[in-house]
Structures are given as C-alpha cells and as structure tokens.
N, C-alpha and C positions, 0 to 999 in steps of 0.2 A: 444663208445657212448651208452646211457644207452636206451634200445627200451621201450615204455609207455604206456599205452593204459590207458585210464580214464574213470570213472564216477562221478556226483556228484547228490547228493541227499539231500534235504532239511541242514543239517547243518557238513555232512561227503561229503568227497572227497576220491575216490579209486580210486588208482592207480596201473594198475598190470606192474608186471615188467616183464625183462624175467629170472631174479632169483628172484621171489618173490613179493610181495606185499606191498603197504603203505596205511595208510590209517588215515587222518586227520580230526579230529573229535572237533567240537567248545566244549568248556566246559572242564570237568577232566571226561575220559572215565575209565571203570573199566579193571584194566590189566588182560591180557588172555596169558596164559601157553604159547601157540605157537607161541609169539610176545613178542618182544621188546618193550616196553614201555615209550615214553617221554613224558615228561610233561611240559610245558611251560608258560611260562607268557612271552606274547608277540612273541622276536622271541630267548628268554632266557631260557635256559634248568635250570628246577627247580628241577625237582626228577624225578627218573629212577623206573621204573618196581614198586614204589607203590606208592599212590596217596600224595602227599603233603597235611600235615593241615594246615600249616601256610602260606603260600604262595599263590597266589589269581592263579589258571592255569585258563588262555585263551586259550589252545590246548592241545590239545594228540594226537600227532603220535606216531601210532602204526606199527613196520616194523615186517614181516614175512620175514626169510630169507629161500627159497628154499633149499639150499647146506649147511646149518650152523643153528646149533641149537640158537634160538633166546637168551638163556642166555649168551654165550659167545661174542654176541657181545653187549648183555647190561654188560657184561663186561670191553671189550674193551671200551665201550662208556666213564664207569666210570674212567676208567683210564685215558682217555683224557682230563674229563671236569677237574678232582686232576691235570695232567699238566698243564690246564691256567688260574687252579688258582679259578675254580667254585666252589662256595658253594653249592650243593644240599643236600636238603631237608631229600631226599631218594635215596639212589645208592647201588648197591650190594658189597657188602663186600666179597666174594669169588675170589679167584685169575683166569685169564686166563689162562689157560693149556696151555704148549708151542706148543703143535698137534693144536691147531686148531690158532694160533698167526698169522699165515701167513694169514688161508685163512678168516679170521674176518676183520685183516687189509687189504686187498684184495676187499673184500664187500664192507667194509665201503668208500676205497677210489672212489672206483665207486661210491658208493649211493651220496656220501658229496653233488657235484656242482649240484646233482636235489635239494636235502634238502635246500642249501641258496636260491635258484629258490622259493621254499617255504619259506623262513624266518627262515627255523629253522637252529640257530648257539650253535657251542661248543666255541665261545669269547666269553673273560668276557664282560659283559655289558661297554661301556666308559663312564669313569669318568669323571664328571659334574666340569669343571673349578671351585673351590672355591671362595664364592664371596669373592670381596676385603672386609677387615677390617681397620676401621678408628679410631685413638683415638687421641680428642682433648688434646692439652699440654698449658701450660701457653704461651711457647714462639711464639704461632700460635695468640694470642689474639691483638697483636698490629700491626699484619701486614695486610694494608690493599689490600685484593684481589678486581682485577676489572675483567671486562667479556664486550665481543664488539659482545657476540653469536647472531645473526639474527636480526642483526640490532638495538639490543639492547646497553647499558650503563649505567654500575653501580656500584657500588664499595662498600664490605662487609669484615665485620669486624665477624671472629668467636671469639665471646667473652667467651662463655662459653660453655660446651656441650652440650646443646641441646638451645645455642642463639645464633643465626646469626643477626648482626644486617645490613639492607640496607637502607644505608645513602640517607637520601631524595636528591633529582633531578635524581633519577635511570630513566631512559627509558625505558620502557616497550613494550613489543611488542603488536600490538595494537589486531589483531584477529590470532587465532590458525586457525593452518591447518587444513580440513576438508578430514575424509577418501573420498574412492574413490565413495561412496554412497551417501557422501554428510553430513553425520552423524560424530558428535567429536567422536573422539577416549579418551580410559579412561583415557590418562595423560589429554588431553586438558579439560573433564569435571569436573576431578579434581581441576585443575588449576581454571576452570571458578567458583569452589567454595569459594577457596582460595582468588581467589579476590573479591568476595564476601561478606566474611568475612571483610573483610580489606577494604572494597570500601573509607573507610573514609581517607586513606593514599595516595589515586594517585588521580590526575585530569581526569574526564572519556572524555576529549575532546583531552587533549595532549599526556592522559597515562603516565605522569610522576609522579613519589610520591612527593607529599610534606610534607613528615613528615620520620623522619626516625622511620623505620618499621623493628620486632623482629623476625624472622621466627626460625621453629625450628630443621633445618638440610637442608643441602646445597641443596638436594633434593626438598625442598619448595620453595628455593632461585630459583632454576632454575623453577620451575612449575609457579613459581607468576611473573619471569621474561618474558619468552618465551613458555611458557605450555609445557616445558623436551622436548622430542625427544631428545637427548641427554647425555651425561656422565659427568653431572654439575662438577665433579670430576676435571675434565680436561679443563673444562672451568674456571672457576675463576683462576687466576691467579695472582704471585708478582710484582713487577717492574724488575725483574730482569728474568719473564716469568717461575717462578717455579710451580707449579700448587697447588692447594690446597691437592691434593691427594698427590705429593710429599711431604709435609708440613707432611701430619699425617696417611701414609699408615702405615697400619703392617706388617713387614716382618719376 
C-alpha cells in the first residue's frame, strides 16, 4: 500500500509519498527537470513532459520519483500510452535503458491504483457508439407503418426523403410529460412547437388529425405524435412488425 500525506491549495493538490511526490495542478503547468510531466484533458493523457498546443489540458500532474530519475519513467509512461493505442500530442522519443526497466515498472505499478483514484488514465478514451444511418429507397414508399407508442394510433407512409406523410384520424397523445420540476423537457417543447405549427391539422378537443399531415423525418412523426421520449425508429412498424429502421438502416 502506497503511504500519502496531502495538501491542497487554492487550484494544486500535493501529495507526498514515501518514494516521492505528486502534484495536481488545474490548468497546463509548466514542466520542471525533476518531474515527470502529464498532461490531460479530462482524465485523458495528452502529452508528456511538454505542453500540448492543440489539445485543450484541464490537468498536469506532475510526479517526482525519489529512487528514479523522472525521465525514465516519462519514458516508460510513453511507451504505455504507444501500447493502447494513445495519441499524444507530445511524449519523449528517447528509448528506456534496460538498467533502470525494472525499477520504472516497479514505480509505476505502485503509483497506477492512486492515479485512477485521481482520474488520471493510460486507456484510450471509449468509443462513442455510431449513430445509426438511415437511407430512404423507393421500396419503403408504399408500406404503410403504424405505431400504438403511449396510447397513441397512426399510420405513416415514408414517401419520400425527407416526407413522411400521417394519415389523418392519427391519435395523438393529448399532454407531454413534465420533468421532475414541473418544467417540459426540450423534446416536449419542441413538440409543443411542432404542433403549433400544424394546429390546423388535429382537433384540440380529441387531438386527433383531420387532415393527412407531411412531417419531415420520423423524428417529427414521433415528437408531433407523443413528444419522443423514445427511438421512433423502433416504433413505427409493418404488418408483418418489421420496424421502419429495419426497412432503411445502413449496414
């Protein structure tokens, strides 16, 4: 176990250790000879021992290692983040000497489980699911999708790329759900524009349309039905319950 003693001072954090010192500093601090130097944005290591231009740093820690001259373990460091695959900025190009390999890796594996304690990680950042892509075809234009989402009933014809048309007697759901405050959330105030726009196509007593009405991406279709909260995607559906995202996902 690693022994800690700490200070913190307006926007630095020190930490001594009993090999050495850390020290977490808001902002891009200037690197110093006897220190190792990280640089972060967030809890993502961006450049080593000199300051990044391009990259926005919310932190620098800076580690003093007692028993280990600090370049060799911003050595080590670099060579960890080139294993999983990090892109920095700035990292030392000089190889680690095999004399000092053991006791760097040594350090380093002690220091690691304080640094995630702080935030700071040698993982690549995770990859943001891609959103789905949709492209309308001729043969998606004659099939009519219906949807039964929250007590709603309607039935929509994607005619053409950016026309969805909703066949008048659709159902509408009469009022959107209100946050916990009491206040619409931005799909439902959206929504209450949308029908706004459009007031001249549903009856404001039954909320049903009487006219068939043109929206322009399934996305509307569900905001002017039931003000979204959900993945309209997956809600319209064939007779045979294919979904409209089945219909016209990209794979």
């Amino acid at each position: 176990m690693t022994q800690v003693d700490g200070d913190w001072t307006q926007d630095t954090l020190t930490l001594a250790l009993a090999h050495g010192q850390l020290r977490l500093v808001a902002g891009a601090a200037t690197p110093e000879p006897t220190a190792a130097t990280l640089y972060l944005t967030g809890t993502q290591l961006v450049g080593l021992d000199a300051a990044p231009t391009k990259a926005t740093v919310t932190r620098t820690l800076q580690i003093r290692p007692s028993a280990l001259e600090p370049q060799y373990l911003s050595r080590l460091l670099a060579e960890l983040a080139q294993a999983a695959k990090l892109k920095l900025e700035t990292a030392p190009t000089a190889k680690l000497p095999a004399s000092q390999r053991a006791t760097a890796t040594a350090y380093w594996a002690e220091l690691a489980p304080l640094l995630m304690v702080l935030g700071v990680s040698l993982a690549p950042a995770p990859k943001r699911p891609a959103k789905a892509q949709h492209r309308w075809k001729a043969a998606v234009a004659t099939v009519p999708f219906t949807t039964d989402w929250a007590g709603t009933q309607a039935t929509v014809y994607w005619r053409k790329r950016n026309e969805l048309m909703l066949l008048a007697g659709a159902q509408m759901k009469p009022e959107a759900d209100l946050n916990a405050d009491g206040s619409l959330g931005f799909d439902a105030r959206f929504a209450a524009q949308l029908r706004h726009e459009n007031a001249d196509a549903f009856d404001p007593q039954t909320f049903t349309t009487t006219r068939d009405l043109v929206l322009k991406s399934v996305n509307e279709v569900g905001l002017f039905l039931y003000f979204g909260n959900t993945n309209s995607w997956l809600q319209l559906k064939d007779a045979a319950g294919k979904t409209i995202e089945d219909w016209t996902i990209v794979k």
